[in-house]
C-alpha positions in Angstrom: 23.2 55.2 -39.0 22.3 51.6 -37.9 18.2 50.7 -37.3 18.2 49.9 -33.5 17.6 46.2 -34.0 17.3 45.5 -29.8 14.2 46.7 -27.9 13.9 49.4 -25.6 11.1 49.9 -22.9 9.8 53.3 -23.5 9.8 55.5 -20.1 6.2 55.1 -20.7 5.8 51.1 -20.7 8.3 50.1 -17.4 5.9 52.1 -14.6 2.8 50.1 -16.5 4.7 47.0 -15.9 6.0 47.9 -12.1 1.4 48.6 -12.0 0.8 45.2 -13.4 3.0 42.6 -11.2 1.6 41.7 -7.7 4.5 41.6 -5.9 3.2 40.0 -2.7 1.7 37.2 -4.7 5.2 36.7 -6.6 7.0 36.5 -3.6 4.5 34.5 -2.0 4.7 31.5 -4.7 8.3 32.4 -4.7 8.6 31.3 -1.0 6.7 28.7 -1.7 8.7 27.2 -4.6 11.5 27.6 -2.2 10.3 25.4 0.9 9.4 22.8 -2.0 13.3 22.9 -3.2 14.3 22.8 0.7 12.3 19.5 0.9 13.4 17.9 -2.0 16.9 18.4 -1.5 18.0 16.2 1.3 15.1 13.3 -0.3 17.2 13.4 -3.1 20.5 12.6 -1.0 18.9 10.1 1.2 17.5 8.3 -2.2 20.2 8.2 -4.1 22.3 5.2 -2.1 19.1 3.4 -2.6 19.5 3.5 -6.3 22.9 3.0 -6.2 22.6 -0.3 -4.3 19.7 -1.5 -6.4 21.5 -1.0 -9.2 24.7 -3.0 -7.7 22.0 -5.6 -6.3 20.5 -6.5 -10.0 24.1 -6.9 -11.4 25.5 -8.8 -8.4 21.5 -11.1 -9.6 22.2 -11.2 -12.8 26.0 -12.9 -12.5 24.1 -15.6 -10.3 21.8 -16.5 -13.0 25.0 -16.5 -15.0 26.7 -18.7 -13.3 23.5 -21.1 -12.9 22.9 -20.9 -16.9 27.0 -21.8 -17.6 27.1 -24.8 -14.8 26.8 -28.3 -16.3 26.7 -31.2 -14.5 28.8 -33.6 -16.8 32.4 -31.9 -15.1 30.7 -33.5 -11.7 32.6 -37.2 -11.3 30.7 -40.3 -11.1 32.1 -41.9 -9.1 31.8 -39.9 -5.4 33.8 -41.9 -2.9 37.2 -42.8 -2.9 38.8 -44.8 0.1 42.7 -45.2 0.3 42.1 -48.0 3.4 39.8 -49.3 5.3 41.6 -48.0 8.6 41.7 -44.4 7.5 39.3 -42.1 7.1 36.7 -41.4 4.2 37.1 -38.5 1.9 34.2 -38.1 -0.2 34.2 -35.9 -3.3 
């Protein structure tokens, strides 16, 4: 009733294709690909602290060059000693 709207492989077409694939050669890069993956892998977790802690080392950078920026030295008193008597000792400020 319907046209068939999906394609079919023809009985004809699917031993032409099982003909055309080298199957050593796509298992061969498959293996390969895999051994790359197996390398990669535990890079990745041994890496990933690192970023982490770089991250956490430019923030903890940047709050010291805000806190340098935002200092003023006008809250610093002038006057630096203060003595209560002369038998005591001297606190300095």
């Amino acid at each position: 009733m319907f046209p068939n709207q999906f394609y079919s492989p023809s009985k004809a077409t699917i031993p032409a294709i099982k003909k055309s694939i080298n199957w050593g050669s796509l298992l061969n890069n498959t293996q390969k690909t895999l051994n790359i993956v197996n390398q990669a892998i535990p890079i990745v977790y041994q890496i990933k602290p690192i970023v982490n802690n770089a991250r956490t080392m430019l923030k903890v950078a940047n709050e010291f060059s805000k806190t340098n920026k935002t200092s003023n030295t006008s809250d610093i008193p002038k006057n630096n000693t203060t003595t209560k008597d002369n038998n005591g000792p001297n606190f300095f400020i």
